[in-house]
N, C-alpha and C positions, 0 to 999 in steps of 0.2 A: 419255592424255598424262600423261607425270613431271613432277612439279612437288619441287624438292630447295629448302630452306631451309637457309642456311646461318650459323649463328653466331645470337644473340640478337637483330638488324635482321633479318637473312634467317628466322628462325623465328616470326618477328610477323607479316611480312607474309605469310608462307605460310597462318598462319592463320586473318587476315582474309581471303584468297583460300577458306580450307576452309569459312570462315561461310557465304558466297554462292554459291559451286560446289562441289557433293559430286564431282563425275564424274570424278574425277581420281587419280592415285596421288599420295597426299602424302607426302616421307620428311623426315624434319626431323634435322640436322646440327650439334651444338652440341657445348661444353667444358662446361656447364655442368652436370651433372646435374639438380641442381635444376628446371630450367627445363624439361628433359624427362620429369621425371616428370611435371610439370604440364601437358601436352600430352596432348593424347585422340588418340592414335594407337599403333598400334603400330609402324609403319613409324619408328622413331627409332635415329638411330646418335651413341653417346658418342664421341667423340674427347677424349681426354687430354691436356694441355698439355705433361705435363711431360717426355713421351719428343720428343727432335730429329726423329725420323723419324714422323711426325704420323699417315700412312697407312701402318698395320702390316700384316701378312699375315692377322691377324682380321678388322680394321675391314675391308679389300678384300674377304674372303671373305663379310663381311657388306652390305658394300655389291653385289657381283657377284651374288648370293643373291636383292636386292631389286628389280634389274633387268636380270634376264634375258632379260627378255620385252619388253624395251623398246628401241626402237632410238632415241627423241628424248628427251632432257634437256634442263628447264627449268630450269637452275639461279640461284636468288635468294640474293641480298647486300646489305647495307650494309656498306661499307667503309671504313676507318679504323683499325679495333681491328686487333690485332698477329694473334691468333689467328682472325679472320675472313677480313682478309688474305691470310695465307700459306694457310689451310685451302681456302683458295677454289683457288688455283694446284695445291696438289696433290691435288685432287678433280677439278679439269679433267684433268690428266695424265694421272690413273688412267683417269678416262671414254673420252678418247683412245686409250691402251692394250687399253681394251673395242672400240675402234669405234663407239663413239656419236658421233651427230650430238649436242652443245653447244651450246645457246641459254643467253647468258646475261646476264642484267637486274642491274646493280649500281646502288647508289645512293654519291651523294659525302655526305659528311659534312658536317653544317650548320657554318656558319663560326665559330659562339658556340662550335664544340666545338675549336677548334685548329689551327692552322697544323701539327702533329706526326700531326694525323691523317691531314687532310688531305693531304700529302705521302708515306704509308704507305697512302693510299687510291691516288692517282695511281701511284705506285710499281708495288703490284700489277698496274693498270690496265695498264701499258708493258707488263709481262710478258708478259697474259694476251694483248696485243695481239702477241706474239709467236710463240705457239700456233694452229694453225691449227683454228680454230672457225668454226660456223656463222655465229653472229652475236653482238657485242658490245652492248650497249644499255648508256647509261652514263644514271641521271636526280640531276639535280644536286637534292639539299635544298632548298637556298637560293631556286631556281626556286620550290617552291609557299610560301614565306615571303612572296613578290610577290601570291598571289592573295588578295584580301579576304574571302574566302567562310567564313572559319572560323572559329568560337569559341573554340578549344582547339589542343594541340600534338598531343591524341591527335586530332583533327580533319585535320590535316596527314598524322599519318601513315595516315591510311583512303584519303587521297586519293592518296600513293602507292604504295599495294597497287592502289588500283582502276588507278591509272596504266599500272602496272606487270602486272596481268593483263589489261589493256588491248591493252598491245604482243604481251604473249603468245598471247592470242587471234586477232591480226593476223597471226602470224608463220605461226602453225600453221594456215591455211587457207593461205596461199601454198604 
């Protein structure tokens, strides 16, 4: 199974997923450098903010290179941020263009973080909902703010990695 992280939310959770399950291909998907050097993989692809055209004819040939061999994508999101967003829609595209089957788990943006993200999260969401994919999975933030079970914010977010390789697990036996 591919499991794709996308952006700085989606490269956390892909992580916590990598602590508890080795057996998996993990490629992890950010603008930030930084953030990917500091990741223990080598399956990682830079994407650059600064060119319009997000998915260039390298990033594809580096992306097409990583799965080859793969015919199901799992791909992870937190959505809100400008460059997760859009990177998320034109990564489905390209995968489409492959012929992969698209499984993919987004999260909405907690509500302390913005009305501006959150409609840049939804946004995308309408998109993707336009694209013909296997499955959408949408988990709201806000939803595990309701459960009392946690100490911490980094608590919160363990619980939607576990959530969220949860569903993945689910999908990928059907």
């Amino acid at each position: 199974m591919c499991l794709v992280g996308v952006g700085g939310g989606g490269c956390n959770v892909l992580n916590d997923i990598k602590s508890f399950s080795k057996n998996h291909k993990f490629i992890f998907i950010n603008n930030d450098m930084k953030v990917l050097e500091q990741i223990e993989s080598s399956k990682k692809i830079y994407i650059p903010t600064y060119d319009n055209n997000m998915i260039d004819v390298k990033i594809k040939k580096a992306f097409c290179d990583l799965l080859k061999n793969e015919k199901s994508i799992h791909l992870i999101a937190t959505l809100g941020g400008n460059f997760t967003s859009n990177a998320v829609i034109e990564i489905v595209k390209m995968l489409k263009e492959l012929d992969k089957d698209v499984h993919i788990y987004v999260t909405l943006p907690f509500v302390f973080e913005g009305i501006r993200k959150m409609d840049t999260a939804k946004n995308s969401i309408e998109y993707l909902k336009k694209i013909e994919i296997n499955s959408l999975n949408i988990f709201d933030n806000n939803d595990f703010l309701k459960i009392r079970d946690y100490e911490s914010i980094e608590d919160i977010f363990k619980m939607i990695s576990n959530k969220i390789y949860e569903k993945i697990k689910e999908e990928s036996i059907c």
